[in-house]
C-alpha positions in Angstrom: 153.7 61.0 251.8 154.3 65.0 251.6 155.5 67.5 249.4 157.4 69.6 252.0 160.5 67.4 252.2 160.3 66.5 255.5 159.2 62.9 256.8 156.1 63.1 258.9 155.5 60.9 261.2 151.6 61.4 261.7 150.6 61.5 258.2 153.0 57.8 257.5 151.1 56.4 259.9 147.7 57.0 258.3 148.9 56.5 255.1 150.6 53.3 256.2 148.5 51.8 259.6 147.9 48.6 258.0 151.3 48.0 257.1 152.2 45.3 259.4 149.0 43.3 258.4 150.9 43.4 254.6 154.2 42.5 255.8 152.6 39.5 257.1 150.0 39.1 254.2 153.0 39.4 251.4 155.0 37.1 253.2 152.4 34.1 253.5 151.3 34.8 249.6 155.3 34.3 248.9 155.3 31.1 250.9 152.9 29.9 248.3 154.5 30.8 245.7 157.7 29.4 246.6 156.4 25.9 247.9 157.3 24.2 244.6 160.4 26.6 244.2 162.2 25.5 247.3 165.1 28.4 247.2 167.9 27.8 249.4 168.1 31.5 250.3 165.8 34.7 250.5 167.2 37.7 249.5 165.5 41.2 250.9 165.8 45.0 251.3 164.7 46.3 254.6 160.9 44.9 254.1 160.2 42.8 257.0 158.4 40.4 254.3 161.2 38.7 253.4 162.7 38.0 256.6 159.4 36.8 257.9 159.2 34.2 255.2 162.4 33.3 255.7 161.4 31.9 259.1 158.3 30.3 257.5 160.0 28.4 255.0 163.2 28.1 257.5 165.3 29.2 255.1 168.4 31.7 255.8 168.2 35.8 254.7 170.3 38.2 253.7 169.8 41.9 253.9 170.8 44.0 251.3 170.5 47.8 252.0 172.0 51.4 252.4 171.5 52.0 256.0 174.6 52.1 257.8 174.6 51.9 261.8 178.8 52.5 261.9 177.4 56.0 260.1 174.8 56.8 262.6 177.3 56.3 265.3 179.6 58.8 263.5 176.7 61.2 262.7 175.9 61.2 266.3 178.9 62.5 268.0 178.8 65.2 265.5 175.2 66.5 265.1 171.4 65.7 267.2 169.5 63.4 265.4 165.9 63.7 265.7 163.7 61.2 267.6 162.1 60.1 264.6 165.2 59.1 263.3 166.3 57.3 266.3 163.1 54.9 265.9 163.8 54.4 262.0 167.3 53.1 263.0 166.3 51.0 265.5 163.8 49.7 263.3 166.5 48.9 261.0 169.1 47.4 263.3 166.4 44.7 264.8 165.8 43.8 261.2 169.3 43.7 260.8 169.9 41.4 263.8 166.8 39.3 262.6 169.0 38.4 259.1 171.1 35.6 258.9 174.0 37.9 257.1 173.8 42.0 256.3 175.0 43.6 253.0 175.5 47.1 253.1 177.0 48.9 249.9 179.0 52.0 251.2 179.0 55.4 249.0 182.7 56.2 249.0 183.4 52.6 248.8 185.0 50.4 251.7 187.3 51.6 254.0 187.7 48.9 256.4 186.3 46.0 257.7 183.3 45.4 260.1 182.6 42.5 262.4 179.1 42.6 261.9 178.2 43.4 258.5 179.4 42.6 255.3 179.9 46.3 253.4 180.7 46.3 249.7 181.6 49.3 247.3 178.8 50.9 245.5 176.7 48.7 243.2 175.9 50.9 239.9 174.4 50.2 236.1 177.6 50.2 234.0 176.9 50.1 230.3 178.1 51.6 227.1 177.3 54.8 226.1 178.1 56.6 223.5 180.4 59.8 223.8 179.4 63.1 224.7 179.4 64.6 221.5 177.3 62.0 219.9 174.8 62.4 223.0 174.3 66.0 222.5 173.3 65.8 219.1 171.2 62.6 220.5 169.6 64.3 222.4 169.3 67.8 221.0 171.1 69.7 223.6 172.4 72.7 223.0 174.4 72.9 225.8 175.4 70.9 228.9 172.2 70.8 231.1 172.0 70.7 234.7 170.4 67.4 235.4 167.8 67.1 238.1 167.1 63.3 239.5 164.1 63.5 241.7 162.6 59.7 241.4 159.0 59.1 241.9 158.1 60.1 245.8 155.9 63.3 246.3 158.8 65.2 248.0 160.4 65.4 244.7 157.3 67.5 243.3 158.2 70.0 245.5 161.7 70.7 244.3 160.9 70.4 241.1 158.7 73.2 240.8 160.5 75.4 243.2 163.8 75.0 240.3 161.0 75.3 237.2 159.7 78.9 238.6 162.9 80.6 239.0 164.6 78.8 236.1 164.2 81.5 233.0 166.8 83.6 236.1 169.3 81.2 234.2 170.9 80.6 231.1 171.1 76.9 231.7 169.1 74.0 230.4 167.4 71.9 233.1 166.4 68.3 232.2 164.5 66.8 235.4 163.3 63.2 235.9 160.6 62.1 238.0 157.6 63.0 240.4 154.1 61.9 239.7 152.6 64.7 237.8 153.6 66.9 234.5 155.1 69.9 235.1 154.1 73.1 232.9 157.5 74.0 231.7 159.3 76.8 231.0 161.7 77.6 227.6 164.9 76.5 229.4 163.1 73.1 231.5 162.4 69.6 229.8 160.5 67.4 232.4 160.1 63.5 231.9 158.3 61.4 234.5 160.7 58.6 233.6 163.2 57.9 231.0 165.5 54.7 229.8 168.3 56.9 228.9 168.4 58.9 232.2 172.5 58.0 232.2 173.0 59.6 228.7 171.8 62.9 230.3 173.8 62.3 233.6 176.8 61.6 231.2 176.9 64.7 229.4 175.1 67.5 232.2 177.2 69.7 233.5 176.0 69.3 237.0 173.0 66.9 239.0 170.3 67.9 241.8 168.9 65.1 243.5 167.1 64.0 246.9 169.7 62.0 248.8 168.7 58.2 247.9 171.6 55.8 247.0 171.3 54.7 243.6 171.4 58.8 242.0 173.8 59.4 244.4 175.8 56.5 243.4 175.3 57.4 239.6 176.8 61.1 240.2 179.5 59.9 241.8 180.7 57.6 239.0 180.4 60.0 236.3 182.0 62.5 238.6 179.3 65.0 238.7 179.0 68.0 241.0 176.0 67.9 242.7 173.6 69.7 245.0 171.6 67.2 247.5 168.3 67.5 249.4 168.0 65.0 251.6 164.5 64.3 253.0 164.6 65.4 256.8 164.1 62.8 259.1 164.3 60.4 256.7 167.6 58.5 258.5 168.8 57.1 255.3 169.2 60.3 253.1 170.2 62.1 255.9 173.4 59.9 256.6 173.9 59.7 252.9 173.9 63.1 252.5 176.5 63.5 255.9 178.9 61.2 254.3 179.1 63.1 251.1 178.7 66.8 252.6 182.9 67.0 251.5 182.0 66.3 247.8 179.0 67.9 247.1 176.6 71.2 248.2 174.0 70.0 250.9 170.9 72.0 250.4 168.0 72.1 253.6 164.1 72.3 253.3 164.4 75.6 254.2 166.2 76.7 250.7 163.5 76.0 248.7 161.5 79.2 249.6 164.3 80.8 247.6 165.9 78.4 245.3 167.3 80.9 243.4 169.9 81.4 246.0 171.2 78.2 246.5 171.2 77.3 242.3 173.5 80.5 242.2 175.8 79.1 245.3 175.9 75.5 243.8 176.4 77.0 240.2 179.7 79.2 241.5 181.0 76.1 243.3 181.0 73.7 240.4 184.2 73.8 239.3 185.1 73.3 242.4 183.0 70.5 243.5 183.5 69.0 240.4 187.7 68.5 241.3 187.2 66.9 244.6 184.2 64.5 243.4 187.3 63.6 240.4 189.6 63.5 243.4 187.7 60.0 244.6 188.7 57.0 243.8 186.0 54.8 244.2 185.7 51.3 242.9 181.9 50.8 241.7 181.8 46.7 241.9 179.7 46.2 244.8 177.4 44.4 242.6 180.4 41.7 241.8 
């Protein structure tokens, strides 16, 4: 919960007090459901749910998810992570530990090998689509547009407001996806709360701006788009996300978005360069094989 892109611990845990009572509560309606099923595995994010009814059913669980202890201990030596992020990856490592096997898909793909989890390369939504001249007249662009992938959370309200007011200071198109309310837009601003065809945009924008979860990260890097990432603070995932691309991409703080305008005009004079080194990577995008 909050609109200031930062993760706050105080108003999580009224949102979210009950929270272990679900965990437990999801995990015994499972059981139910799965007593005439019988699976031989369970198969989970980081929701304790799954792993508790694994032990239930005594059946064995792998963990599937983007949070990467090797990366905090790199992140560590280099920056000061907060305390609240300290608890969220402990939180994550005992669930870790609590799996019978870990799955972790890595952004720039695998490196090398670890002796305690299982890491594959990113896992992405290939699919035809058609070419990029057919798209634009698709979808009546007149021009490339900057792309701006905010998913569904109320942090991504905020930025997407803070681009809408100063974007008429541009002559760029802005297409933005997500948040949980309409947006009043200006000439140069199209705003859908969700769309199918969100990867025949990506395909032909000229640019994306994004919070710093996995899967529009991943998407961005496979079409080879330049992009400018704000990562939630405090919220370990998208921070480390965000550190391992800082290279490839602009890294905007919750700070910039009292003056957006700044940061649009930095990220829109490195383009060209961001855009080489992000075509620079070779990734291979079959984590999902």
């Amino acid at each position: 919960p909050g609109r200031a892109l930062k993760f706050r611990a105080t108003s999580f845990i009224i949102r979210n007090y009950l929270l272990p009572m679900r965990w437990l509560l999801t995990a015994l309606k499972l059981k139910r459901k799965v007593k005439n099923f019988n699976p031989d595995i369970i198969i989970s994010d980081f929701e304790p749910s799954g792993i508790i009814l694994s032990r239930m059913i005594k059946k064995k669980c792998i963990v599937i998810f983007g949070y990467d202890p090797e990366v905090f201990e790199e992140y560590k030596k280099k920056e000061i992570p907060t305390m609240k992020m300290y608890i969220q990856a402990r939180f994550f490592e005992k669930l870790y530990k609590m799996a019978n096997y870990v799955i972790i898909p890595k952004l720039l793909g695998v490196k090398k090998e670890s002796l305690l989890y299982f890491y594959v390369n990113p896992v992405v939504k290939k699919r035809k689509i058609s070419s990029e001249r057919e798209l634009m007249k698709k979808l009546k662009l007149k021009k490339k547009p900057i792309v701006v992938m905010l998913g569904g959370s109320e942090f991504a309200f905020k930025v997407a407001k803070e681009i809408n007011k100063i974007s008429d200071k541009f002559d760029e198109e802005f297409v933005i996806f997500g948040g949980r309310e309409k947006l009043e837009c200006k000439k140069n601003v199209r705003h859908f709360l969700f769309r199918e065809n969100f990867l025949e945009y990506l395909k032909v924008s000229k640019a994306m701006i994004t919070l710093a979860g996995q899967c529009a990260l991943v998407e961005g890097l496979y079409f080879k788009k330049p992009m400018l990432i704000f990562p939630i603070e405090d919220h370990i995932e998208q921070i480390l996300n965000a550190y391992v691309l800082k290279d490839y991409a602009l890294i905007g703080k919750r700070i910039d978005l009292r003056n957006m305008e700044i940061i649009l005009r930095e990220f829109l004079r490195r383009n060209k360069e961001l855009e080489a080194k992000v075509k620079m990577l070779k990734v291979g995008f079959n984590g999902a094989m």
